[in-house]
Legacy VTK file of the C-alpha trace (Angstrom):
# vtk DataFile Version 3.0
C-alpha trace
ASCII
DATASET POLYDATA
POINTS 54 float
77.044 81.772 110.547
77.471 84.646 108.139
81.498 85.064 109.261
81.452 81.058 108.196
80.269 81.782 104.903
82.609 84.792 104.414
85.501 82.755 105.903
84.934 80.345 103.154
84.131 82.343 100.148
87.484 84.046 100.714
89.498 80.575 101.224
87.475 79.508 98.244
88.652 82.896 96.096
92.180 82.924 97.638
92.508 79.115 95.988
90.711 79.882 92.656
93.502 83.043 92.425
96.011 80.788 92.892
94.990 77.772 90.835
94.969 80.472 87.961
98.217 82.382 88.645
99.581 78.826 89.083
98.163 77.603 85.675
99.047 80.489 83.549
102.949 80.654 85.162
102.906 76.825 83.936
101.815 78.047 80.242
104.115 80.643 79.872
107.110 78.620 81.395
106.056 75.624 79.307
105.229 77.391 76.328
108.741 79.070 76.056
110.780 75.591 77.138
108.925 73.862 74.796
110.075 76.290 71.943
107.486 76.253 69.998
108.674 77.534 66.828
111.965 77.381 67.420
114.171 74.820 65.365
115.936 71.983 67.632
113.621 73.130 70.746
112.415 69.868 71.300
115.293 67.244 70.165
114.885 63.970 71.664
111.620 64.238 73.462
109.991 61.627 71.564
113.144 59.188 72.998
112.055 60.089 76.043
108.632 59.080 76.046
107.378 56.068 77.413
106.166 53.595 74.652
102.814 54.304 74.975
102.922 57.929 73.899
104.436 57.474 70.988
LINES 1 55
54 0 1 2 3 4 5 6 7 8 9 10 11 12 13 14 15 16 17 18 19 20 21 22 23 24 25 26 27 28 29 30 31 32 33 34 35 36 37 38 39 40 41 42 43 44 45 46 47 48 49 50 51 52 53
């Protein structure tokens, strides 16, 4: 039982690692397209929403 439990605390960490390299690659890669700061960075994206996000 106790190589179970290890088995799955590691799966468990392995995921959790990878949820949070995953989410803070998606900041920084959505952070600089959406060019925050930047003048023009984000022409047109309100055409491109759908009507209810407007």
């Amino acid at each position: 039982m106790g190589f179970l439990h290890s088995a799955a605390v590691a799966v468990t960490d392995v995921c959790v690692v990878v949820f949070l390299v995953a989410w803070l690659v998606g900041a920084v890669y959505f952070g600089a397209k959406g060019g925050r700061g930047r003048p023009g960075g984000c022409v047109g994206c309100r055409a491109r929403c759908p009507d209810g996000f407007r």
